[in-house]
PQR file with spaces between the fields and no chain letter, atoms N, CA, C, O and H, PARSE charges and radii, in Angstrom:
ATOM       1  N    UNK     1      -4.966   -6.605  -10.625 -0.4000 1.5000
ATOM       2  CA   UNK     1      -5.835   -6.130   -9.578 -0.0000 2.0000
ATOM       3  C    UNK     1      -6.133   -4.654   -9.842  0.5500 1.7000
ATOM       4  O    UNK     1      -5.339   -3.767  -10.155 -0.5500 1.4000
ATOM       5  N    UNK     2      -7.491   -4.585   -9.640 -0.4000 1.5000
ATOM       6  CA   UNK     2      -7.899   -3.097   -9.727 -0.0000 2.0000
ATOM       7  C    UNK     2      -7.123   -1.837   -8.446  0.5500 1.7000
ATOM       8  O    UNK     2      -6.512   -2.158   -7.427 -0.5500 1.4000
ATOM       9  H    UNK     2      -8.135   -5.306   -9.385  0.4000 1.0000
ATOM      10  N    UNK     3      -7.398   -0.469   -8.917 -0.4000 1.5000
ATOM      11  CA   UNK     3      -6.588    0.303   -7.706 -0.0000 2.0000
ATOM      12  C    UNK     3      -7.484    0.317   -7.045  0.5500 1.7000
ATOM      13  O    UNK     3      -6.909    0.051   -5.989 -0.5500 1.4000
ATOM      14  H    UNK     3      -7.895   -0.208   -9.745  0.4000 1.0000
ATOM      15  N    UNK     4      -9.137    0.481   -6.616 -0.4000 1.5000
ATOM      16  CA   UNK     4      -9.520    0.410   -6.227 -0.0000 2.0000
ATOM      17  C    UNK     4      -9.345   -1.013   -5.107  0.5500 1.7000
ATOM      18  O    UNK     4      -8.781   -0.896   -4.019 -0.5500 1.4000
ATOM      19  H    UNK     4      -9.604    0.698   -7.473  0.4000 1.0000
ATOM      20  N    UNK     5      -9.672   -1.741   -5.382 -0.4000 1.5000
ATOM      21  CA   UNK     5      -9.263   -3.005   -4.784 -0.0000 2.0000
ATOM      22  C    UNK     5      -8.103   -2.985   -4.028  0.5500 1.7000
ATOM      23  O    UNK     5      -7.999   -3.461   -2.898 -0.5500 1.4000
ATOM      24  H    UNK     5     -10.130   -1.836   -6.266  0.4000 1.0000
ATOM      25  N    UNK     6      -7.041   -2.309   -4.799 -0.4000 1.5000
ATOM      26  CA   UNK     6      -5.847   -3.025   -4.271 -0.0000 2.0000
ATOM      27  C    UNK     6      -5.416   -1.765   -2.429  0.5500 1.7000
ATOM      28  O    UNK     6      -4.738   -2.010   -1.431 -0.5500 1.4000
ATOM      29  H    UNK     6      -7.125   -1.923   -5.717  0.4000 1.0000
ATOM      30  N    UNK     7      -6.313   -0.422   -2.883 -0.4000 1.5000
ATOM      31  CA   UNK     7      -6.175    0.070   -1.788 -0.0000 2.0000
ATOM      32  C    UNK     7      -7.336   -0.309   -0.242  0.5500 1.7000
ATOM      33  O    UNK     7      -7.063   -0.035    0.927 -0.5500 1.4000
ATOM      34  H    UNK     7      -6.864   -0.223   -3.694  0.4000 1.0000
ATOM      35  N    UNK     8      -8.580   -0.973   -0.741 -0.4000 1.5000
ATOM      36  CA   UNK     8      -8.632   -1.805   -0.022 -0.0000 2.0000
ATOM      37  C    UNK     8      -8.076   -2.602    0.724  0.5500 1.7000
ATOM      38  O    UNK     8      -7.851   -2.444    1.924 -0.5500 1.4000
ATOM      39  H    UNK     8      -8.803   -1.195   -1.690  0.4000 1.0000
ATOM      40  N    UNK     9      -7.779   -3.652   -0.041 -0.4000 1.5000
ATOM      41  CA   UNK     9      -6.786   -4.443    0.639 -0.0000 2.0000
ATOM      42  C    UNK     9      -5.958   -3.857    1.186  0.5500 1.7000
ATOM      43  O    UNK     9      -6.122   -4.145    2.372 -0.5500 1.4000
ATOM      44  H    UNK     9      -7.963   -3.780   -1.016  0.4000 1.0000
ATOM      45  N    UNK    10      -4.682   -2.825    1.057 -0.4000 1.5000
ATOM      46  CA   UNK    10      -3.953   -2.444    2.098 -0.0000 2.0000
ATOM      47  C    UNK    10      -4.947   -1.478    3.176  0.5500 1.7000
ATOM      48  O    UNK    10      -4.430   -1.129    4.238 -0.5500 1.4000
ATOM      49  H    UNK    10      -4.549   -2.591    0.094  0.4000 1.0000
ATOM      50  N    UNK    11      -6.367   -1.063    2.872 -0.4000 1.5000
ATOM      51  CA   UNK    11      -6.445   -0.440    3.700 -0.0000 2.0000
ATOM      52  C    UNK    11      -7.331   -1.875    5.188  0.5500 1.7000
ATOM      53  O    UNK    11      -7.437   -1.526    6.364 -0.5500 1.4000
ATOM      54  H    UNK    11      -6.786   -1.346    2.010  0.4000 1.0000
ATOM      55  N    UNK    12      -7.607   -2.711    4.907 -0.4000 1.5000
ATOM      56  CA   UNK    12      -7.589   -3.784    5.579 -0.0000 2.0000
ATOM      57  C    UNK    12      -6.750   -4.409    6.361  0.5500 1.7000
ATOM      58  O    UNK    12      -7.109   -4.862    7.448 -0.5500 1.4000
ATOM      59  H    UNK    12      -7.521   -2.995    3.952  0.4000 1.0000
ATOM      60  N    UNK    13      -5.526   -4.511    5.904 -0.4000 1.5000
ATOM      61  CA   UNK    13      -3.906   -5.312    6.241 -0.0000 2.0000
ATOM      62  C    UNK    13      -4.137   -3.984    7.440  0.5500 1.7000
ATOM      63  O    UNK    13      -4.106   -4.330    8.621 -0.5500 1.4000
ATOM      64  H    UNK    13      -5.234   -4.144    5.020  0.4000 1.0000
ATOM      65  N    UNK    14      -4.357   -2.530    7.131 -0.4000 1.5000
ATOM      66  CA   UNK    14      -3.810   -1.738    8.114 -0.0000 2.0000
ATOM      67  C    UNK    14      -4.628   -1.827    9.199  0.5500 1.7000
ATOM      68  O    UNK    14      -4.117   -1.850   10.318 -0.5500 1.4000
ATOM      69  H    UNK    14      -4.382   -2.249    6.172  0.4000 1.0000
ATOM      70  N    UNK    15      -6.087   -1.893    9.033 -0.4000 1.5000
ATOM      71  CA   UNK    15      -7.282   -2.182   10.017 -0.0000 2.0000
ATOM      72  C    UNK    15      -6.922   -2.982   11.345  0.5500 1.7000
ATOM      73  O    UNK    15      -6.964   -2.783   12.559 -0.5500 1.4000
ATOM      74  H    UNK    15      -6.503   -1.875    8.124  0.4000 1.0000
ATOM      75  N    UNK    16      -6.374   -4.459   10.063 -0.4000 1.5000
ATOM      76  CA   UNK    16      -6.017   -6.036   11.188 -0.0000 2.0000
ATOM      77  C    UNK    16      -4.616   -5.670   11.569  0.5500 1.7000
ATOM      78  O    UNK    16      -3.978   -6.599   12.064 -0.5500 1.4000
ATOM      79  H    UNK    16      -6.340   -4.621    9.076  0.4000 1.0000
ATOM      80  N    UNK    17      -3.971   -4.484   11.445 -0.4000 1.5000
ATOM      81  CA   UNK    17      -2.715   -4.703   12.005 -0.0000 2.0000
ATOM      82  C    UNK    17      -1.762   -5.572   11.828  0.5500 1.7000
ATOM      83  O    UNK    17      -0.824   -5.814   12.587 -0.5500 1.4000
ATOM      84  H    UNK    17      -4.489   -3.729   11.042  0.4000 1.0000
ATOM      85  N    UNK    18      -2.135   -6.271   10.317 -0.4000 1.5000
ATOM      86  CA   UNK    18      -0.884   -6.576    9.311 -0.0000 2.0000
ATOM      87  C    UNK    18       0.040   -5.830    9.380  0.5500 1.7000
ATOM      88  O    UNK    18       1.098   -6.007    9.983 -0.5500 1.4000
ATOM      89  H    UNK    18      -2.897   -6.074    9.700  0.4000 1.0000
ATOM      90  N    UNK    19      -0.277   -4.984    8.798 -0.4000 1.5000
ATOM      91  CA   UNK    19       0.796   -3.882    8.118 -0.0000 2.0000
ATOM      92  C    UNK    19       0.657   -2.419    9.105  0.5500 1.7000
ATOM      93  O    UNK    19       0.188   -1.313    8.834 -0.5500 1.4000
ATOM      94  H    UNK    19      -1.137   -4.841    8.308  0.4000 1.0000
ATOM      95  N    UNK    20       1.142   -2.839   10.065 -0.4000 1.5000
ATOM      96  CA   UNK    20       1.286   -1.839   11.119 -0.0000 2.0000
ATOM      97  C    UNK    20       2.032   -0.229   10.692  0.5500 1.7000
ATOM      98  O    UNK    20       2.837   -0.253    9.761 -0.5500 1.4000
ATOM      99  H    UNK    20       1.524   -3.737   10.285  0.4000 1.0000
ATOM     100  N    UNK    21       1.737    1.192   11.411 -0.4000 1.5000
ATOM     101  CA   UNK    21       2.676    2.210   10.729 -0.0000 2.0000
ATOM     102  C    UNK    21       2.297    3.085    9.913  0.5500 1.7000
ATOM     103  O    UNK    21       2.772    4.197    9.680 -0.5500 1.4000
ATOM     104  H    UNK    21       1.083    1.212   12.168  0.4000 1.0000
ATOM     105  N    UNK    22       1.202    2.423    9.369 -0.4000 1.5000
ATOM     106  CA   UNK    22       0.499    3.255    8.351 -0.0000 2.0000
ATOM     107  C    UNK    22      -0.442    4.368    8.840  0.5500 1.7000
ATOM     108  O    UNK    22      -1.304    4.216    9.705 -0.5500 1.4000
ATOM     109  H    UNK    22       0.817    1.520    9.558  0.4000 1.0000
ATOM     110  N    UNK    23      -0.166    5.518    8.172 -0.4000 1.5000
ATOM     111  CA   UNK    23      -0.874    6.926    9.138 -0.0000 2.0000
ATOM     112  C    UNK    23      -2.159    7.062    8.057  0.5500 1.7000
ATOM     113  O    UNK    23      -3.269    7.386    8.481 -0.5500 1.4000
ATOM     114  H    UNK    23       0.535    5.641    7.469  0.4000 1.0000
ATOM     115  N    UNK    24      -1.895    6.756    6.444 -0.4000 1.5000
ATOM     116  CA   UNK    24      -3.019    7.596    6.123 -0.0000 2.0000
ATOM     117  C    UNK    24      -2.272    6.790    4.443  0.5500 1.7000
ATOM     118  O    UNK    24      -1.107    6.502    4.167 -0.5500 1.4000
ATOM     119  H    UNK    24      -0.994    6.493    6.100  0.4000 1.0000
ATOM     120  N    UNK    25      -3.681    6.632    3.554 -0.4000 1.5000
ATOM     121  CA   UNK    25      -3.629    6.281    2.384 -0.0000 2.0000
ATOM     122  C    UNK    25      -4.404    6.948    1.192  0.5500 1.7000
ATOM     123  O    UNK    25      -5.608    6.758    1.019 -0.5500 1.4000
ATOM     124  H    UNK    25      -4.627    6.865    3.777  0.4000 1.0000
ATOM     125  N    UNK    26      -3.597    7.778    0.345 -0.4000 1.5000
ATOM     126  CA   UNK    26      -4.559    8.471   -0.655 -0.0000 2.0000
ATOM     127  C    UNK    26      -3.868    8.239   -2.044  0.5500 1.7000
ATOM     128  O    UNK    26      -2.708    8.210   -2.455 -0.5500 1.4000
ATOM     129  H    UNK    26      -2.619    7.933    0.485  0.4000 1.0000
ATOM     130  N    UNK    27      -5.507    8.041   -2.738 -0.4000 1.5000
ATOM     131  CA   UNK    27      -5.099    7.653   -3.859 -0.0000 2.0000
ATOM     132  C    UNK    27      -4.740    9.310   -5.074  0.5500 1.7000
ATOM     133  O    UNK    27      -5.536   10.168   -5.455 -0.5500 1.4000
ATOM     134  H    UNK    27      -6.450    8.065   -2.404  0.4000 1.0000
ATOM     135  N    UNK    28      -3.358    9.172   -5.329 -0.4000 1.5000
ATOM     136  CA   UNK    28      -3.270   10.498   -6.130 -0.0000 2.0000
ATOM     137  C    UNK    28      -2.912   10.728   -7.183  0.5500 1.7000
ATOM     138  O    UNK    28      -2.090   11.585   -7.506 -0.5500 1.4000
ATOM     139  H    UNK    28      -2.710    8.475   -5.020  0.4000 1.0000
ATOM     140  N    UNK    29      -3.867    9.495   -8.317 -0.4000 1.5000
ATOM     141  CA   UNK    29      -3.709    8.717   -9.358 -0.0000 2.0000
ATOM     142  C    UNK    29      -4.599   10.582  -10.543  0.5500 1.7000
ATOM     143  O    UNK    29      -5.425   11.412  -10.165 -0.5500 1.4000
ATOM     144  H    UNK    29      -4.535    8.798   -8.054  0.4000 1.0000
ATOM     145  N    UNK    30      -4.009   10.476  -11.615 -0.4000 1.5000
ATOM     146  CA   UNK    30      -4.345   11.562  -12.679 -0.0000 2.0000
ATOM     147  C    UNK    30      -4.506   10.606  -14.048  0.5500 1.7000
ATOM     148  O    UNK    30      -4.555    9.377  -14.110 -0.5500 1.4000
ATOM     149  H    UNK    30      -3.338    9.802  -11.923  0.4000 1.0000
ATOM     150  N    UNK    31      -4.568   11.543  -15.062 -0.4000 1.5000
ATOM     151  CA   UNK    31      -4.437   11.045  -16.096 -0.0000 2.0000
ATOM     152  C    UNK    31      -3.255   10.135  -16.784  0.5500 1.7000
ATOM     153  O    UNK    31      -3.247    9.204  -17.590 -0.5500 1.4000
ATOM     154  H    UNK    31      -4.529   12.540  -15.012  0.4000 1.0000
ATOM     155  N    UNK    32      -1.862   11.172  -15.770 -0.4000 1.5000
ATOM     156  CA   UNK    32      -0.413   10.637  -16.617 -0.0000 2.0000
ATOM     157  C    UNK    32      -0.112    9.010  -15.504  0.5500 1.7000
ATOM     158  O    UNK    32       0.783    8.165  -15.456 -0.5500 1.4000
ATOM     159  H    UNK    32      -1.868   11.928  -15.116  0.4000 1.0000
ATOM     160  N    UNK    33      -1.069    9.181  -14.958 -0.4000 1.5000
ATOM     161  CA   UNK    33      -0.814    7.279  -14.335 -0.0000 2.0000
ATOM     162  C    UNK    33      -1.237    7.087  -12.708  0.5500 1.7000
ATOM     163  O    UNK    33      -1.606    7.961  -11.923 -0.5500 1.4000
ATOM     164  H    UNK    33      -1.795    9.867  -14.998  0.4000 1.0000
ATOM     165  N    UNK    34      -1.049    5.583  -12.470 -0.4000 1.5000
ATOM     166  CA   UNK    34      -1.777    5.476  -11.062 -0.0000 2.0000
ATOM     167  C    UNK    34      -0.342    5.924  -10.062  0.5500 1.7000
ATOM     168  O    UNK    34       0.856    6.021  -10.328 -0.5500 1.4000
ATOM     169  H    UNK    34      -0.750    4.873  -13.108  0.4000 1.0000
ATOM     170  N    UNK    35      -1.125    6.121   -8.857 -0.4000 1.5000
ATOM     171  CA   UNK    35      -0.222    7.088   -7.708 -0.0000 2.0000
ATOM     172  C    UNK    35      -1.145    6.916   -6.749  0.5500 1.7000
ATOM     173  O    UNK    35      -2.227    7.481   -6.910 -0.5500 1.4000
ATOM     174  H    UNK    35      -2.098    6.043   -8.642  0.4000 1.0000
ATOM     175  N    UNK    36      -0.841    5.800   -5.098 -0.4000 1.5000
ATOM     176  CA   UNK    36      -0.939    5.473   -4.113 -0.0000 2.0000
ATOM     177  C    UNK    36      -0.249    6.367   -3.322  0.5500 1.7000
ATOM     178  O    UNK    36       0.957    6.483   -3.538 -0.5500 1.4000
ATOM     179  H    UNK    36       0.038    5.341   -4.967  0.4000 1.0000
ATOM     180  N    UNK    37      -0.731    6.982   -2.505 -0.4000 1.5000
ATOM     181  CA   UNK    37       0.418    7.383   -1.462 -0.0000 2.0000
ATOM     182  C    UNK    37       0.068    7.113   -0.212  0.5500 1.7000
ATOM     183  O    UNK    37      -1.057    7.213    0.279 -0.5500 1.4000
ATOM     184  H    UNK    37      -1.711    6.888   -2.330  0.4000 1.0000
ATOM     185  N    UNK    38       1.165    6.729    0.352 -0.4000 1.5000
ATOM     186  CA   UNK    38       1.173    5.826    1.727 -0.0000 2.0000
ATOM     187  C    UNK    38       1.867    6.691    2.558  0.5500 1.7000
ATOM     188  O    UNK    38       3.072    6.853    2.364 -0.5500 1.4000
ATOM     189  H    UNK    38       2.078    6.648   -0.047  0.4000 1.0000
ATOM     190  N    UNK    39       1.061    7.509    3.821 -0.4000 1.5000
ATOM     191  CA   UNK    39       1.844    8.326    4.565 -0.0000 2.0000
ATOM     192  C    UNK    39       2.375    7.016    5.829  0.5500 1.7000
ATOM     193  O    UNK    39       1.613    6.067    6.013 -0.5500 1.4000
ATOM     194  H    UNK    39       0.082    7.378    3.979  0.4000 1.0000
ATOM     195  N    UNK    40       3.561    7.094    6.531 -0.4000 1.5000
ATOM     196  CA   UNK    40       4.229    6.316    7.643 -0.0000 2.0000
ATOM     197  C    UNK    40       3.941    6.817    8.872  0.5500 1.7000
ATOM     198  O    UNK    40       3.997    8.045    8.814 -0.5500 1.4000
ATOM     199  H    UNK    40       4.180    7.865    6.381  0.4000 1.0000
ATOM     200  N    UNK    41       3.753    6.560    9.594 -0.4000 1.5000
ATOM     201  CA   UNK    41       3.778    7.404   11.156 -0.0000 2.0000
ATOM     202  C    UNK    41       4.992    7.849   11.164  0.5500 1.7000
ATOM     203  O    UNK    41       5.783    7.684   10.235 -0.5500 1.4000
ATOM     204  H    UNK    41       3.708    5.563    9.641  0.4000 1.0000
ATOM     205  N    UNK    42       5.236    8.457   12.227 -0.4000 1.5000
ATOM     206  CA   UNK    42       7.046    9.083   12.476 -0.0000 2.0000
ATOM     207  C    UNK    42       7.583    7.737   13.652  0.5500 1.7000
ATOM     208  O    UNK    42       8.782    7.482   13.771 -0.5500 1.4000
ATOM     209  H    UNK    42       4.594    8.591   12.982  0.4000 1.0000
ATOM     210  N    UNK    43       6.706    7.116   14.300 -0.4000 1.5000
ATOM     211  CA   UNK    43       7.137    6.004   15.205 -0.0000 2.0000
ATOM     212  C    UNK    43       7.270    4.359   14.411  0.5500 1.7000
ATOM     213  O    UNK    43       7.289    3.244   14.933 -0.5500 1.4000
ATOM     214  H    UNK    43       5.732    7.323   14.202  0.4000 1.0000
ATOM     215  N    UNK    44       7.353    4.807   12.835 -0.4000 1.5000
ATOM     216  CA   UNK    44       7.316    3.626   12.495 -0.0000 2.0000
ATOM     217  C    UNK    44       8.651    3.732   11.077  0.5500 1.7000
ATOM     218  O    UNK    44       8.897    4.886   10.726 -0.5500 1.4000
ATOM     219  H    UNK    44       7.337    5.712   12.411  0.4000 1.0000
ATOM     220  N    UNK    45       9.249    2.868   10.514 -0.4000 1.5000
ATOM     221  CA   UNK    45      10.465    2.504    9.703 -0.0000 2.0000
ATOM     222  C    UNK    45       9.459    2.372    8.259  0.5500 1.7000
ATOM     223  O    UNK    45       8.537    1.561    8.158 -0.5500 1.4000
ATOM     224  H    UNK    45       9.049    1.930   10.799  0.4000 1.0000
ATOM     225  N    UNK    46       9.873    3.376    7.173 -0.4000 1.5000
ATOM     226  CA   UNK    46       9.336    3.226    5.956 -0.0000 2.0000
ATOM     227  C    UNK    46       9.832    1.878    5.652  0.5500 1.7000
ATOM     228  O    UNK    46       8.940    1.206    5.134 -0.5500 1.4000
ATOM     229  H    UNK    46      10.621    4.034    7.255  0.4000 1.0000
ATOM     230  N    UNK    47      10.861    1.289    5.781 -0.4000 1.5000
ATOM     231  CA   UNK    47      11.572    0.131    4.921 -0.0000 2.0000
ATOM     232  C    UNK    47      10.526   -0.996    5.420  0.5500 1.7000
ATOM     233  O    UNK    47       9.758   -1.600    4.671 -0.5500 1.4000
ATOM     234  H    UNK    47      11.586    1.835    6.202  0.4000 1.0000
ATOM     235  N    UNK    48      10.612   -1.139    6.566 -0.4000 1.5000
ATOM     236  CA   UNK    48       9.381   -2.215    7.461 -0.0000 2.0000
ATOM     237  C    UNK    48       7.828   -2.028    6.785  0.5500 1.7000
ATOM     238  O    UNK    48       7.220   -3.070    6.541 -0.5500 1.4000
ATOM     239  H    UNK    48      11.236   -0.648    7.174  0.4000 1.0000
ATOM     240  N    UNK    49       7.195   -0.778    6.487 -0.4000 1.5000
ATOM     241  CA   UNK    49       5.874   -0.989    6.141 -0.0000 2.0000
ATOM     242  C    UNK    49       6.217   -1.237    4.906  0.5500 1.7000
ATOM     243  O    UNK    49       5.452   -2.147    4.588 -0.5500 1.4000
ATOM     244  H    UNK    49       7.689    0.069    6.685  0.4000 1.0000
ATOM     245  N    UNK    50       6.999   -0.964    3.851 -0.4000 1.5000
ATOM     246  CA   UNK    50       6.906   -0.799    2.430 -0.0000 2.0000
ATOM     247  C    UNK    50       7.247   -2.991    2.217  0.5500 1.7000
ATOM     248  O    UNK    50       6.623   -3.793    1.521 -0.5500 1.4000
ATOM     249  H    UNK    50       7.620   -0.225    4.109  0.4000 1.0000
ATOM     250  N    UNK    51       8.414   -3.216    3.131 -0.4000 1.5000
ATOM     251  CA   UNK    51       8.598   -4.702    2.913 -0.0000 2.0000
ATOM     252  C    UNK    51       7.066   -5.818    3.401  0.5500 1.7000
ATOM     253  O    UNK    51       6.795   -6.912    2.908 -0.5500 1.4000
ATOM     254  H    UNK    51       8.921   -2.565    3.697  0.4000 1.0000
ATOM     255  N    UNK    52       6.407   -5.181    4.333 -0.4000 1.5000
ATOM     256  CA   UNK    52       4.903   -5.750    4.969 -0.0000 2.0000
ATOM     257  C    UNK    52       3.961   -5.502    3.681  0.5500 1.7000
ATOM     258  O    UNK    52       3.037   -6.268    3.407 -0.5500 1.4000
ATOM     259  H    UNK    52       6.628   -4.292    4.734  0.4000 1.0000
ATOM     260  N    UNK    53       4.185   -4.706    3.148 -0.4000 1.5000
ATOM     261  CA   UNK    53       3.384   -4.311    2.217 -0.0000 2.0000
ATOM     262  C    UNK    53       3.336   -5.194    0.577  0.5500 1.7000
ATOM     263  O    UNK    53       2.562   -5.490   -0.334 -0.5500 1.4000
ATOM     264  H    UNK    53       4.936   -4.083    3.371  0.4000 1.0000
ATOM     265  N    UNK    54       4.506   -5.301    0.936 -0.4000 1.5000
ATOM     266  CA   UNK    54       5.177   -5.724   -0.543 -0.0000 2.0000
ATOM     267  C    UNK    54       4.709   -7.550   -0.224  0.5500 1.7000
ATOM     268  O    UNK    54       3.909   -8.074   -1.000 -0.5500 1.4000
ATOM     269  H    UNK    54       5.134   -5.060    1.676  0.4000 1.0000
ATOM     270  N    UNK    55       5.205   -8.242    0.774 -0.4000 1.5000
ATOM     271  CA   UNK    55       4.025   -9.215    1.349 -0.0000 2.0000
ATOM     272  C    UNK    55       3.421   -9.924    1.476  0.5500 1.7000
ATOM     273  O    UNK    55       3.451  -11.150    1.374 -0.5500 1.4000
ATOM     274  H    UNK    55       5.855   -7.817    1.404  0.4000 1.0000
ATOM     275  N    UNK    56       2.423   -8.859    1.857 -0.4000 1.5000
ATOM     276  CA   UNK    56       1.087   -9.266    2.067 -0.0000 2.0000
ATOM     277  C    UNK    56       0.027   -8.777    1.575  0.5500 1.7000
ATOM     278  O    UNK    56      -1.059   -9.078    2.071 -0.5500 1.4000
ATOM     279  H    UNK    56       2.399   -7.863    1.940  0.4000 1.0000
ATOM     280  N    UNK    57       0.134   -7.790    0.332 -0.4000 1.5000
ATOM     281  CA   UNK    57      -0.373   -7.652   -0.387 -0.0000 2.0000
ATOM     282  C    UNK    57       0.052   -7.645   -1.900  0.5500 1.7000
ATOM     283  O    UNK    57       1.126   -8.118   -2.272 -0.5500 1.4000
ATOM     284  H    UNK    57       1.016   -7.546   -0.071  0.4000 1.0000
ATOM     285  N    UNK    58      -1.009   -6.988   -2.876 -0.4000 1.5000
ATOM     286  CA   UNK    58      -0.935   -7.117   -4.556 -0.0000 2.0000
ATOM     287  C    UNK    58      -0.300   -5.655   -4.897  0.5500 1.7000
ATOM     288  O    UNK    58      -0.794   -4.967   -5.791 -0.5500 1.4000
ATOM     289  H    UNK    58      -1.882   -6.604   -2.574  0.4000 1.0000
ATOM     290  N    UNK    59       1.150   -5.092   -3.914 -0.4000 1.5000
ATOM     291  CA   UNK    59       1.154   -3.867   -4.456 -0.0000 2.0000
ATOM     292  C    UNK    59       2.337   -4.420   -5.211  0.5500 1.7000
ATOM     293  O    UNK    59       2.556   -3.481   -5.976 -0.5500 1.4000
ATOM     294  H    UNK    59       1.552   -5.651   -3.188  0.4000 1.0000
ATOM     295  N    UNK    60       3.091   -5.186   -5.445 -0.4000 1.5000
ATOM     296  CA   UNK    60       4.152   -5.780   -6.466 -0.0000 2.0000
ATOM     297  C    UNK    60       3.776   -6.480   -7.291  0.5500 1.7000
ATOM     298  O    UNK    60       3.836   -7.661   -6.949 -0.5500 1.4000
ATOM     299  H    UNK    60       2.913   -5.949   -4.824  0.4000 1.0000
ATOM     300  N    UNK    61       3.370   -6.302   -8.336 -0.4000 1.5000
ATOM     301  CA   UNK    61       2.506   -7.491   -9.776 -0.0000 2.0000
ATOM     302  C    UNK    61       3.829   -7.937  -10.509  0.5500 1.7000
ATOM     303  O    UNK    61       4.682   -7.110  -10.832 -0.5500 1.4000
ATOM     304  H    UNK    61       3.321   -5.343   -8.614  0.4000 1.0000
ATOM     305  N    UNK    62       3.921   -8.908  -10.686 -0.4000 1.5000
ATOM     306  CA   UNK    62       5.328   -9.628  -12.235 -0.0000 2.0000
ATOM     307  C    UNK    62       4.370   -9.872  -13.206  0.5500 1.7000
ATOM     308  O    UNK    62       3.248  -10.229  -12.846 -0.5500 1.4000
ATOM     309  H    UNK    62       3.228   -9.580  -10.424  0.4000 1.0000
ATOM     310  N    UNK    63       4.624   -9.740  -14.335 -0.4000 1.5000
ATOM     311  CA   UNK    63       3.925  -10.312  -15.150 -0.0000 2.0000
ATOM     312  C    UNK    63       5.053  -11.322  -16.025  0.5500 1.7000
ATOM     313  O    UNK    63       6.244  -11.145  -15.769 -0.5500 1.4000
ATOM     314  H    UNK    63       5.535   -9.450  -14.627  0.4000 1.0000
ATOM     315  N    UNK    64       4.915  -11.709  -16.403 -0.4000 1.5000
ATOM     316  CA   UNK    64       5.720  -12.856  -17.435 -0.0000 2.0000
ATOM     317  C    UNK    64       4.892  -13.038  -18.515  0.5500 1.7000
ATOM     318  O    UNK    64       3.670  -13.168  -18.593 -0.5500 1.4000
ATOM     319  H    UNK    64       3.947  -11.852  -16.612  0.4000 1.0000
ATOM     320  N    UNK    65       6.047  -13.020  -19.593 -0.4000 1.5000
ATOM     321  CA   UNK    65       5.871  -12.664  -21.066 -0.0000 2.0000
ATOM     322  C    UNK    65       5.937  -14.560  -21.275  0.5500 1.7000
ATOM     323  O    UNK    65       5.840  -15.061  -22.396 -0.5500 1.4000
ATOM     324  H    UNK    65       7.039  -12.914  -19.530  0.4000 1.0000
């Protein structure tokens, strides 16, 4: 999945109140690699959005060899 795409999609999940908690999403991707950053509210549990996240969306890829 593209990063583009894929911050879509979480920024959707956060819209519908999937993935509740989420204050703010910036992408702070450079040359030396991609970099999402997901700010939390202070009324909400990082472990809870990061496990909602993990999910119900494409932010965990496996690949198999």
């Amino acid at each position: 999945m593209y990063k583009a795409a894929l911050i879509g999609d979480i920024a959707r999940l956060v819209e519908r109140d999937v993935v509740p908690g989420v204050a703010d999403i910036c992408d702070e991707s450079d040359r030396s690699g991609m970099r999402i950053a997901i700010e939390v509210k202070r009324s909400a549990s990082a472990d809870v959005v990061v496990n909602n996240l993990l999910q119900h969306s494409a932010l965990q890829v496996r690949l198999h060899h």
